[in-house]
MMTF fields as JSON, N, C-alpha, C and O atoms, coordinates in Angstrom:
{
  "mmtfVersion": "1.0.0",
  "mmtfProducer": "UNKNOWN",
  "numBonds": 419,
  "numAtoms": 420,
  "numGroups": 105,
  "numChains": 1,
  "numModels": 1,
  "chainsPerModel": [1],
  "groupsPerChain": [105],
  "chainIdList": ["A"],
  "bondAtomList": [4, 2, 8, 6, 12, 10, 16, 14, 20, 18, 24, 22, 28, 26, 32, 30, 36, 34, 40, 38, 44, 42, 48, 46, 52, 50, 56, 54, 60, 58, 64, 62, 68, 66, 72, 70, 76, 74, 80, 78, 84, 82, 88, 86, 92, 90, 96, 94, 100, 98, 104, 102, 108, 106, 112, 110, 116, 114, 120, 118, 124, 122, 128, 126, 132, 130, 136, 134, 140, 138, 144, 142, 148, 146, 152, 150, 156, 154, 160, 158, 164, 162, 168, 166, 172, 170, 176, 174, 180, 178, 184, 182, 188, 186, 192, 190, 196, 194, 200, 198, 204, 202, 208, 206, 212, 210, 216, 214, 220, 218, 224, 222, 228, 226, 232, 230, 236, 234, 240, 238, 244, 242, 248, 246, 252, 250, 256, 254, 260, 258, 264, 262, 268, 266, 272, 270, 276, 274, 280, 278, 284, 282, 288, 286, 292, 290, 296, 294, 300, 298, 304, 302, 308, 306, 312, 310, 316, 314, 320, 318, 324, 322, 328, 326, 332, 330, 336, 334, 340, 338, 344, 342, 348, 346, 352, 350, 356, 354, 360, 358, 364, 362, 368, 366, 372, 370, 376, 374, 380, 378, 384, 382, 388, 386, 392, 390, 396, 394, 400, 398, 404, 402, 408, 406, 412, 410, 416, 414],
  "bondOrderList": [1, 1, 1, 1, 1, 1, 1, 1, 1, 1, 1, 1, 1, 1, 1, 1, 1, 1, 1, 1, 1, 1, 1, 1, 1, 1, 1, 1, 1, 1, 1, 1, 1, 1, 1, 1, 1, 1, 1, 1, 1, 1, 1, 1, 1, 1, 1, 1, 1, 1, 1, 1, 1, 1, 1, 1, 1, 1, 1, 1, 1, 1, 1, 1, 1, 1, 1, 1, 1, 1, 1, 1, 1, 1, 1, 1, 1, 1, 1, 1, 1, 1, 1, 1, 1, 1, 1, 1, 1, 1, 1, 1, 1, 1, 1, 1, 1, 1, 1, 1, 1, 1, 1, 1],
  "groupList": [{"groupName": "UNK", "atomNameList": ["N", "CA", "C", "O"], "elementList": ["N", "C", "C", "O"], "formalChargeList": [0, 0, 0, 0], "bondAtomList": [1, 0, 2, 1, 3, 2], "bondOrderList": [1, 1, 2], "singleLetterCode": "X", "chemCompType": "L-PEPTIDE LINKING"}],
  "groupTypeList": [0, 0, 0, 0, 0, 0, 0, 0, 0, 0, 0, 0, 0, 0, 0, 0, 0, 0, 0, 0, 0, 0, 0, 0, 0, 0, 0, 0, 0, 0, 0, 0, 0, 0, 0, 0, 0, 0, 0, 0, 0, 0, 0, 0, 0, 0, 0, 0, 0, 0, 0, 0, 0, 0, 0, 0, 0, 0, 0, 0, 0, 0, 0, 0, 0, 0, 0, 0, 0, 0, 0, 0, 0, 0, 0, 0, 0, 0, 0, 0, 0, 0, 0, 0, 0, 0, 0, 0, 0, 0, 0, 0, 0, 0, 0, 0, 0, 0, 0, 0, 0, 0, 0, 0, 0],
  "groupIdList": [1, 2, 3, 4, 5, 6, 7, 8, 9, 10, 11, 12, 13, 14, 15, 16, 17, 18, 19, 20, 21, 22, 23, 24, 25, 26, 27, 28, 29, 30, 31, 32, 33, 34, 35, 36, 37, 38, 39, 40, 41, 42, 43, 44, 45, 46, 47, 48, 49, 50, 51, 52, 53, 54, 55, 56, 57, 58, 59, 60, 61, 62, 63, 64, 65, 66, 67, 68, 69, 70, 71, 72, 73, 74, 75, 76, 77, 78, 79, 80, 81, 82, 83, 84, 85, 86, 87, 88, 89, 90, 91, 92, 93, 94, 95, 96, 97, 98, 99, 100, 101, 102, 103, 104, 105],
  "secStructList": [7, 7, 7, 7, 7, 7, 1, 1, 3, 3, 3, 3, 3, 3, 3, 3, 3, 3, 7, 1, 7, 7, 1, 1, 2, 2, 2, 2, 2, 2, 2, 2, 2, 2, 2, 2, 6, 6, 1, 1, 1, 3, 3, 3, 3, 3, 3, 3, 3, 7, 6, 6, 7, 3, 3, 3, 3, 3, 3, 3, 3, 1, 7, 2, 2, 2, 2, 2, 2, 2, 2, 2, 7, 1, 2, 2, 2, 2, 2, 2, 2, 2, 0, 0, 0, 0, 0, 3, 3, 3, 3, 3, 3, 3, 3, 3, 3, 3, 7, 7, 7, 7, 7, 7, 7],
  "xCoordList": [13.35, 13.982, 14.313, 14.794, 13.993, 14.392, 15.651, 16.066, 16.45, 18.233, 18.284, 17.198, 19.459, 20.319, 19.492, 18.399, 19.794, 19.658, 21.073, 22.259, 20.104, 21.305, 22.706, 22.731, 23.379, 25.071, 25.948, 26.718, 25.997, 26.194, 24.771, 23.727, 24.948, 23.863, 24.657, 25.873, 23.84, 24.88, 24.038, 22.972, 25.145, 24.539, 24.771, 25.89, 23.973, 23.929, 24.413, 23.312, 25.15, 25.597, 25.531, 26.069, 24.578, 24.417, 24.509, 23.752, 25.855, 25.527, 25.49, 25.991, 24.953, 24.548, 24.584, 24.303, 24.79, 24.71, 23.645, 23.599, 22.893, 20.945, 21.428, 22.171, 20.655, 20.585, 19.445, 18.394, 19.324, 18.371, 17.276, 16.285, 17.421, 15.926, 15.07, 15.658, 13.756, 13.33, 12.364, 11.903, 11.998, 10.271, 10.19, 10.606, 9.479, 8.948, 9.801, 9.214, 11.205, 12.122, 11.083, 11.133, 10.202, 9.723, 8.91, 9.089, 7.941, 7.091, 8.063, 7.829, 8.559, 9.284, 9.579, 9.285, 10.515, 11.061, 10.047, 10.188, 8.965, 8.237, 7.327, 6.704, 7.18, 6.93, 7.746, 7.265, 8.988, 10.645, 10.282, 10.352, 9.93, 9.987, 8.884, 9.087, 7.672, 6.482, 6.597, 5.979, 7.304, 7.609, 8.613, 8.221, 10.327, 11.045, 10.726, 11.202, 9.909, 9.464, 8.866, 8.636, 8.564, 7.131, 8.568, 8.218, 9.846, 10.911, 11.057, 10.867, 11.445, 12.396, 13.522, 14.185, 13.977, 15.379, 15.411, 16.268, 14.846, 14.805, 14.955, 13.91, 15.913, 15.611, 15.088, 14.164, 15.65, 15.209, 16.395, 17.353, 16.008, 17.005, 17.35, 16.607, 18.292, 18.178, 19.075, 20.121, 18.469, 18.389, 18.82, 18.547, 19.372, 20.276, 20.231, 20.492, 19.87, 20.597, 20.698, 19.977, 21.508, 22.127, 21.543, 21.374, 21.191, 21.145, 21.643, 21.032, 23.072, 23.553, 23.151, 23.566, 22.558, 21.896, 23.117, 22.781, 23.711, 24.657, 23.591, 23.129, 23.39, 22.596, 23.121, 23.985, 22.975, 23.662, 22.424, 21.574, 22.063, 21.184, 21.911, 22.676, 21.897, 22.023, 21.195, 20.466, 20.859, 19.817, 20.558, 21.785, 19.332, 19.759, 19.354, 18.251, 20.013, 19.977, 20.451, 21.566, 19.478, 19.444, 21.231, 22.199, 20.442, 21.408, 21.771, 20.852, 22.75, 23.366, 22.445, 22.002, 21.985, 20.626, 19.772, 19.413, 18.902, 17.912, 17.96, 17.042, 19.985, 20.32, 19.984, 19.277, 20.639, 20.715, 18.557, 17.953, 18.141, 16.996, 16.363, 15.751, 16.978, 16.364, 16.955, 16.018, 17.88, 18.726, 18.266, 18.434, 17.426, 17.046, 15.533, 15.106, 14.71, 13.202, 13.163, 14.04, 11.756, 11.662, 11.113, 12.108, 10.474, 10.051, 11.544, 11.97, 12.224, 13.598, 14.278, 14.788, 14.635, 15.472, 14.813, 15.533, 13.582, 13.104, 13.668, 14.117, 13.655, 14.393, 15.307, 15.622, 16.059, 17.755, 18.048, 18.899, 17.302, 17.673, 17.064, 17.713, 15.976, 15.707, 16.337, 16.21, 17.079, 18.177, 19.159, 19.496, 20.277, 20.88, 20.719, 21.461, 19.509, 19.384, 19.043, 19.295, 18.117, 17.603, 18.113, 18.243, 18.411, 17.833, 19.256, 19.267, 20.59, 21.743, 22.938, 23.316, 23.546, 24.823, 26.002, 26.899, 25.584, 26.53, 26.237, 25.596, 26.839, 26.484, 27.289, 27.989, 27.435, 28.635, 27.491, 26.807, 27.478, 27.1, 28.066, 28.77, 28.192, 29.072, 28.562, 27.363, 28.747, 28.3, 28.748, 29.96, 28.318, 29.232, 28.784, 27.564, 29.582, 29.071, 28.929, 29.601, 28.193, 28.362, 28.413, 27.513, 29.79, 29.64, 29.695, 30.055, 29.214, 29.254, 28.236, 28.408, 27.492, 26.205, 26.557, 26.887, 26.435, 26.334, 25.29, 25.551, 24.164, 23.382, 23.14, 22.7, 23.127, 22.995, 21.641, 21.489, 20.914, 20.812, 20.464, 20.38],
  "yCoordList": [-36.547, -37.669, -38.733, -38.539, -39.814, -41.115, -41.229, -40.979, -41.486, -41.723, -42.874, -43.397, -43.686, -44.79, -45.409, -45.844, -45.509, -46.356, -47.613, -47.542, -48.832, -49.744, -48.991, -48.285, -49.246, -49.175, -50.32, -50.99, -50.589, -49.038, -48.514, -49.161, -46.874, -46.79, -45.398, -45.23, -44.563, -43.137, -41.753, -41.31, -41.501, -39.977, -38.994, -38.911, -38.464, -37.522, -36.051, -35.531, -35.231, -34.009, -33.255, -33.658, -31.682, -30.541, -29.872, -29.798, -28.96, -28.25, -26.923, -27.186, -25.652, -24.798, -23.251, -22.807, -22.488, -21.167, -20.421, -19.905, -20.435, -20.057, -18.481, -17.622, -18.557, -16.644, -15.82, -16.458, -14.577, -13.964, -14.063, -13.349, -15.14, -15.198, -16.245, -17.274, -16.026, -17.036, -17.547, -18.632, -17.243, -17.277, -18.685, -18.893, -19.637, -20.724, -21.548, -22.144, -21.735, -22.258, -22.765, -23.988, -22.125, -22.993, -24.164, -25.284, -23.776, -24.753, -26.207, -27.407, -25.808, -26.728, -27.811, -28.991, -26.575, -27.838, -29.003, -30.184, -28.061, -28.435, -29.725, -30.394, -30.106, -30.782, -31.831, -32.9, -31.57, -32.69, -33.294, -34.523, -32.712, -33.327, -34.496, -35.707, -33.833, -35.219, -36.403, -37.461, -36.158, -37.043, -37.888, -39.008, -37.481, -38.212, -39.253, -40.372, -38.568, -39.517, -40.65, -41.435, -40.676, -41.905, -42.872, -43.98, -42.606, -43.32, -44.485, -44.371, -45.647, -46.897, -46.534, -45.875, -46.787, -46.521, -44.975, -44.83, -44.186, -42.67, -43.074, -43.628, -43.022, -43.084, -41.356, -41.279, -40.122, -39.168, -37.965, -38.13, -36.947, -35.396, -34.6, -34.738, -33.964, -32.794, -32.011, -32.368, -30.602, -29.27, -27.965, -27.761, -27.284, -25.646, -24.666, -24.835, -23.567, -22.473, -21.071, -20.869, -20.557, -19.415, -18.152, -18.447, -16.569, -15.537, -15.312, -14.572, -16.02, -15.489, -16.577, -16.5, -17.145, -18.26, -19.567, -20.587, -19.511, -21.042, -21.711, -21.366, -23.212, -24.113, -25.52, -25.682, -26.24, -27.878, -28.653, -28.034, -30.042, -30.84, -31.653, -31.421, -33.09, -34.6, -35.21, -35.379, -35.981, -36.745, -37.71, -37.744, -39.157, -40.226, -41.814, -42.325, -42.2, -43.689, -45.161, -45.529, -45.9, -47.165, -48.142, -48.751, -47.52, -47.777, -47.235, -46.68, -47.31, -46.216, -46.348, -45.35, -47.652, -47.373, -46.755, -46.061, -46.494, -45.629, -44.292, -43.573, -43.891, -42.443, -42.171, -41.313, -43.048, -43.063, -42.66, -41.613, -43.825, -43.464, -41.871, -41.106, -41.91, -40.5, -39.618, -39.247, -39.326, -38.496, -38.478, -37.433, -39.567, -39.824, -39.269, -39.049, -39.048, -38.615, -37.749, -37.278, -37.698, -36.802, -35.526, -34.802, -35.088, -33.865, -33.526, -32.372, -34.483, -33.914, -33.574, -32.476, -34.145, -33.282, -31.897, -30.937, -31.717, -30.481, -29.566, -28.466, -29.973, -28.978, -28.579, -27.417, -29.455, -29.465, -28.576, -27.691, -28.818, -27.569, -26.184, -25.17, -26.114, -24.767, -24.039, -22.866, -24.98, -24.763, -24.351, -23.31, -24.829, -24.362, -22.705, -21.742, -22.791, -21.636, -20.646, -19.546, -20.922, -19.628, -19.233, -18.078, -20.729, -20.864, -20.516, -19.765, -21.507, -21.186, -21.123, -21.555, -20.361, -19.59, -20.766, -20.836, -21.62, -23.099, -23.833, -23.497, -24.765, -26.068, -27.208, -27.42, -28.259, -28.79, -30.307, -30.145, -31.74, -32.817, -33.846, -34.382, -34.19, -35.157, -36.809, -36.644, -37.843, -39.25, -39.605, -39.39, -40.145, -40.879, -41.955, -42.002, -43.068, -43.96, -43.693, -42.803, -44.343, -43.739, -45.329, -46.167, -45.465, -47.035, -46.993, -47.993, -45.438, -45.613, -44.63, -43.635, -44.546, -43.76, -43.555, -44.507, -42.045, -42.519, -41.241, -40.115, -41.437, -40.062, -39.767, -40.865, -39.241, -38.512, -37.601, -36.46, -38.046, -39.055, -40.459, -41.303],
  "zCoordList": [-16.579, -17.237, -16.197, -15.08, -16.723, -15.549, -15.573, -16.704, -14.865, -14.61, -14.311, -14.059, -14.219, -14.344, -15.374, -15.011, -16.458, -17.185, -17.235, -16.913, -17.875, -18.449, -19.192, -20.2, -18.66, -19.115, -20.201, -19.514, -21.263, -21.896, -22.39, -22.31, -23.061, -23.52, -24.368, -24.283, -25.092, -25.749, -25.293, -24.868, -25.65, -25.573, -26.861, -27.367, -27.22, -28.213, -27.917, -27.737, -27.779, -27.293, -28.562, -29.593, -28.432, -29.441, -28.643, -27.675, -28.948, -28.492, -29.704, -30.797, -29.509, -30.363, -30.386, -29.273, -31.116, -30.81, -31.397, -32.514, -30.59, -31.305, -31.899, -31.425, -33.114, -33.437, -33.391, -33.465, -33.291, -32.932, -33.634, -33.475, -34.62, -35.466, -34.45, -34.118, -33.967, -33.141, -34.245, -33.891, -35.183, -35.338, -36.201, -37.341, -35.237, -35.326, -34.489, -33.586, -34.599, -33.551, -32.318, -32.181, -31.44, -30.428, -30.678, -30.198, -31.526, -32.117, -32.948, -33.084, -33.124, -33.863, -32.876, -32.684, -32.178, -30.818, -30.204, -29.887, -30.202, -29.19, -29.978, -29.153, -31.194, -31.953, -32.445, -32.819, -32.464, -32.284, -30.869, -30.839, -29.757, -28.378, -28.511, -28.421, -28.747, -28.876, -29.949, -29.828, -30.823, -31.733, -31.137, -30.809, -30.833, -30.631, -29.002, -28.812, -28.117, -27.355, -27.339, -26.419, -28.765, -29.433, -30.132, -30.538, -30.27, -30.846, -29.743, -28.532, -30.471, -29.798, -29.427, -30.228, -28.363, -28.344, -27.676, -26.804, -27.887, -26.93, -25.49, -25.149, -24.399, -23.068, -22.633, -21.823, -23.142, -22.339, -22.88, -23.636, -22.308, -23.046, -21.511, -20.539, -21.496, -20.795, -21.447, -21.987, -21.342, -22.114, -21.357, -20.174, -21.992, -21.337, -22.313, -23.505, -21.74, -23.193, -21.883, -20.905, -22.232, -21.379, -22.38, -23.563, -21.884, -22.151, -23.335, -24.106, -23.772, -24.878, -26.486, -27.642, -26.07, -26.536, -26.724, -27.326, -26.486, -26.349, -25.287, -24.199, -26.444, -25.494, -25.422, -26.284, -24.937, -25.19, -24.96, -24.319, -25.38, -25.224, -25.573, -26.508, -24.809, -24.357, -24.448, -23.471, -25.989, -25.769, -25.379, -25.469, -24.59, -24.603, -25.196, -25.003, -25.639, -26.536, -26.618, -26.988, -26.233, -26.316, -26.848, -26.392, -28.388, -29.189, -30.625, -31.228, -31.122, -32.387, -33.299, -33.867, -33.602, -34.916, -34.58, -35.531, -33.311, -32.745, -33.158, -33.551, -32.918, -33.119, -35.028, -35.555, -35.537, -37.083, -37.094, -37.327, -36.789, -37.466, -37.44, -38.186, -35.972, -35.374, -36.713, -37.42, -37.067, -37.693, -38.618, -39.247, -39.281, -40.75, -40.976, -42.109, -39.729, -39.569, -40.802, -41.526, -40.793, -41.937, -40.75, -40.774, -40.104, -39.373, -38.83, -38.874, -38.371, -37.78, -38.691, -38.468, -39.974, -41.461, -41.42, -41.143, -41.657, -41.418, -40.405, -40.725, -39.263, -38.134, -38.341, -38.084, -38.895, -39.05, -40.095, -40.011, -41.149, -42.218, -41.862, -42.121, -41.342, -40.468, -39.517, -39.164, -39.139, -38.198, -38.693, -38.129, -40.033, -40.33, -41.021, -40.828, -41.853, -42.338, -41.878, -42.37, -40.384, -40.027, -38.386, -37.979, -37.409, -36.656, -35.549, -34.573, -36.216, -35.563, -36.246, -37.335, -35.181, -35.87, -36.169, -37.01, -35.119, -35.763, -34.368, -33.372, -34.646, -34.012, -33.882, -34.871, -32.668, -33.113, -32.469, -31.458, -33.291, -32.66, -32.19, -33.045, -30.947, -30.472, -30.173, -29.95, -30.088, -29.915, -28.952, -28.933, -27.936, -27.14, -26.547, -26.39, -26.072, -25.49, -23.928, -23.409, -23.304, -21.632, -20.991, -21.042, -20.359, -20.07, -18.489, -17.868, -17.635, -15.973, -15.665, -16.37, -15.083, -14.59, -12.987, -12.279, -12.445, -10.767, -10.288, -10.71, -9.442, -9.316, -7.894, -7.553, -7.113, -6.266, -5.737, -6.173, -5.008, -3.954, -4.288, -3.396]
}
C-alpha cells in the first residue's frame, strides 16, 4: 500500500471474529480485493487476522461517498451477507477521519 496520502482522508476499520466455517470466504475476499481496487476514491487496505481468527482491516478513503458507494456494491452486499450468515461470529465497523499521517523511514 502507498502511504502518506493527502490529509484529510478516512479510514474504514473492521474489525472481525472469523468462524470456523471457511468455505468460500477466500475466494470471495479475494474477488472484493480486485474489484474494490478498480473503485474511485480506494487509496489502499492493510489486513491482520491472528490464530484465533480475530482480524482487523483498514481500508483507506478519499472520501465518505467513495465509502457509501463501496458499501452499496452489489458483489460487496453479497460478502456482507455471507459474512453475516456463515462467515463471522460478529463484527464491529468503525469510520474515521485521519487528519495527521507520519511514517517511518
Amino acid at each position: 500500500m502507498k502511504k502518506i496520502f493527502g490529509v484529510p482522508y478516512y479510514a474504514v476499520i473492521f474489525k472481525s471474529k472469523k468462524s470456523l466455517n471457511d468455505c468460500g470466504y477466500s475466494e470471495m475476499a479475494q474477488k472484493l480485493l480486485i474489484e474494490v481496487e478498480k473503485r474511485d476514491g480506494f487509496l489502499g487496505a492493510d489486513s491482520v487476522r491472528d490464530s484465533e481468527g480475530l482480524g482487523i482491516t483498514v481500508s483507506y478513503w478519499s472520501t465518505i461517498e467513495a465509502i457509501e458507494k463501496w458499501k452499496n456494491d452489489t458483489l460487496h452486499c453479497q460478502g456482507k451477507d455471507r459474512g453475516k450468515k456463515q462467515w463471522y461470529e460478529e463484527y464491529t465497523i468503525r469510520i474515521c477521519t485521519v487528519e495527521y499521517e507520519h511514517s517511518f523511514p
